[in-house]
N, C-alpha and C positions, 0 to 999 in steps of 0.2 A: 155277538161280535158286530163290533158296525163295521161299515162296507163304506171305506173313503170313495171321493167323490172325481171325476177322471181330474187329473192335473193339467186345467186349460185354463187359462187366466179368463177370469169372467168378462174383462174387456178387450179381448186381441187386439192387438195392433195389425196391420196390413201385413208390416213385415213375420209377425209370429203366424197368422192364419188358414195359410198355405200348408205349414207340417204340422200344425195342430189337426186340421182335419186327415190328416195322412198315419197320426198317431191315435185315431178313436178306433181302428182293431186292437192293437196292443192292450190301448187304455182299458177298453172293453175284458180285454183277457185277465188285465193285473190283478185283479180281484179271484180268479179262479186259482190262477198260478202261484199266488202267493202266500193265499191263507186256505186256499183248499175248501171242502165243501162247508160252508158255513149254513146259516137257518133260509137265508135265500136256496143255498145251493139244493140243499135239501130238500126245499118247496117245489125246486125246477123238475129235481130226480123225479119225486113224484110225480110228475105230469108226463114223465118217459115213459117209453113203452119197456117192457120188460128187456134186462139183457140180454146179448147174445147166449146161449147156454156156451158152460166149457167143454164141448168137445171139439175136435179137430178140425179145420175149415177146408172144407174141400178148394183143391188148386185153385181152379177158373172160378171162384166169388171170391177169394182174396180184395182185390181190388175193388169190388161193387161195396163190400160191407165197409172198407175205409172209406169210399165215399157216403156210402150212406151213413155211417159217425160222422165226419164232417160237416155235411148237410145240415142235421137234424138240428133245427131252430132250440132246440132247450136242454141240446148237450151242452156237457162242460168235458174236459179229458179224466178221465176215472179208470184206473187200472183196472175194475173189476169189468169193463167194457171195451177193453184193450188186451189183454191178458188171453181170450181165446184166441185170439192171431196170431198169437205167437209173436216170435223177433223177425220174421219174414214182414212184420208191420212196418220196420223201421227204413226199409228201400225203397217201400211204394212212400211212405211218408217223407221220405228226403229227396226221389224224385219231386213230388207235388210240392215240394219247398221250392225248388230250383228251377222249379216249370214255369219261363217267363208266360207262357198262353196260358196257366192255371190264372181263374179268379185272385185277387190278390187277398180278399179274406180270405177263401180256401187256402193258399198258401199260409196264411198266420193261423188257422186254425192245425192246419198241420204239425207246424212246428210247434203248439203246444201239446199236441199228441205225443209228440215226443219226449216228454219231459217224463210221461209214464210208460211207454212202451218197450216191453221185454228185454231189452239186449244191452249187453255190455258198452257198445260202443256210441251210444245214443249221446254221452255225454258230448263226444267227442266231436261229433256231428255237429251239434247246437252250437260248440265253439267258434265251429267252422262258421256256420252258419253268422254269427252275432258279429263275427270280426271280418266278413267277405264284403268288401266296396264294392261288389257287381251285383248286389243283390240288395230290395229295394226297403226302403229305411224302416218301414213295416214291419216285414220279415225279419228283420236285424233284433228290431227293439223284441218285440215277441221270444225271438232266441234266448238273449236277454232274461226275460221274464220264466221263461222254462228252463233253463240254466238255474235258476234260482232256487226252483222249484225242487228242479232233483237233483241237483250237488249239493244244498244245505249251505252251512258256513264255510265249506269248502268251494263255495264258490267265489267268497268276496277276491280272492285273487284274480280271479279271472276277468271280474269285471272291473275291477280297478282303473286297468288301461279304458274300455267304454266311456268314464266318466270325463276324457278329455277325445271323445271320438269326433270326426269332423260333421259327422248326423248330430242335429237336434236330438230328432225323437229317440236314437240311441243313446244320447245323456240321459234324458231325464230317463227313460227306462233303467239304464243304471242304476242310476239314483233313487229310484224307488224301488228297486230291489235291495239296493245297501241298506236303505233306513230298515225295510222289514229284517232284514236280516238280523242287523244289530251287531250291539259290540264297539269296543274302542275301536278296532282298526278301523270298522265301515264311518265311522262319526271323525274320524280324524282325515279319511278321503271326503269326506261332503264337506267339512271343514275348510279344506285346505283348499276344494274347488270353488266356493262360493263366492269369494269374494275376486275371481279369476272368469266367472263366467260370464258374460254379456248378454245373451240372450234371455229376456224375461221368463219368459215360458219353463226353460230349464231352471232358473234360477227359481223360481216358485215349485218346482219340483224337488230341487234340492234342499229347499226350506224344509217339505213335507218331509220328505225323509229326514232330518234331524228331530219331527217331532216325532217320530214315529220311532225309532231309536235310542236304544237306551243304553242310557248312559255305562 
């Protein structure tokens, strides 16, 4: 499977520059979140250390082992290294989303954690998370991007409204969760915004996803 290439115009203008580089976590994530472990992804596992095993996590490491998945330079989010924490994962995971003093990649690695972690209401979270204006455009597009992940086709309603959000980098993450998505309805939303968006940067993202969508 090839592995698109992050959606940043290869000659920014001044004005795009600024949330182009405020969107290289997201961008960075789009490729895990989207198509899941692919021949890279696969290469990376490899060089991981062995999973946690599945048994029970005792109380007080809860928290050290989330951040140590975090951390780990050649993780990607995989249920099967999620799954021993149980749904107790998804409160430390949605505090460090909303932790203005967490690292702001820690926070975007987070909320892709979420996209596989245990619990019913994770969906619901991400939502939150994707459509909250107090919360920084990184983290938004990221939500976005794990939204996508793990609602399927039933996400394209969700993010629909995103694809006219007042964030940059919350469009074009839109938008390139639509395109993978696919289907008329998603092609008929990048459709119908393309020729409405002004911003170059989204509007080259918007492209991508229609080539990426099928008809």
């Amino acid at each position: 499977m090839s592995i698109s290439r992050p959606l940043v115009s290869a000659r920014p203008t001044p004005s795009t520059r600024g949330w182009c580089a405020r969107l290289v976590p997201p961008c960075a994530l789009a490729v895990l979140l989207l198509t899941g472990p692919d021949q890279a992804g696969e290469a990376a596992a490899a060089r991981m250390p062995p999973s946690a095993p599945s048994a029970p996590q005792a109380q007080g490491t809860l928290h050290e082992e989330i951040l140590r998945l975090l951390d780990s330079p050649e993780s990607f989010p995989r249920e099967a290294d999620w799954a021993p924490l149980g749904p107790e994962a998804l409160t430390e995971l949605t505090g460090l989303a909303h932790n203005p003093k967490a690292p702001e990649p820690q926070r975007t690695r987070a909320v892709a954690a979420m996209a596989v972690v245990a619990h019913p209401e994770a969906s619901q979270r991400l939502q939150n998370l994707a459509r909250s204006s107090a919360t920084p455009a990184s983290v938004r597009a990221a939500a976005a991007l794990a939204l996508g992940r793990r609602v399927g086709l039933e996400a394209i309603p969700l993010l629909t409204p995103l694809i006219e959000d007042q964030s940059e980098p919350v469009r074009a993450a839109a938008a390139q969760v639509l395109g993978r998505m696919g289907g008329a309805e998603a092609r008929r939303v990048l459709e119908e915004r393309l020729p409405l968006e002004e911003s170059r940067a989204v509007r080259e993202a918007i492209q991508q996803g229609l080539i990426h969508v099928e008809p």
